[in-house]
C-alpha positions, 0 to 999 in steps of 0.5 A: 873626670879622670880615665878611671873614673869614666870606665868605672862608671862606665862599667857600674852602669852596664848590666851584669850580664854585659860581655868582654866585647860589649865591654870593650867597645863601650869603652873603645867609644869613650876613648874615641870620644876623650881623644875628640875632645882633647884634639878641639882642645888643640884647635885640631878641627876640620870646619864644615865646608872642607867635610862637605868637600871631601864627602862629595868626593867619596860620594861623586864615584 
């Protein structure tokens, strides 16, 4: 599915009283989620462990 087509059905499912800002952080959220998807599919991942160590640090304060 091309961009265009996510926000307009994005914008076909919302309700018809669904503001600007709702607007745009439903669709600041599928861009986060596309931008995700295009970085696995360069293999831009960071694997478990490595999270699992860096939230110790965050946490360990």
């Amino acid at each position: 599915m091309s961009d265009k087509e996510m926000v307009l059905d994005l914008v076909q499912k919302l309700p018809e009283d669904t503001t600007l800002e709702q607007i745009y952080r439903e669709l600041s959220f599928l861009a986060g989620l596309r931008e995700a998807e295009l970085q696995a599919d360069r293999g831009q991942l960071i694997d478990h462990e490595r999270i699992r160590e860096e939230l110790q640090t965050w946490t360990s304060s």
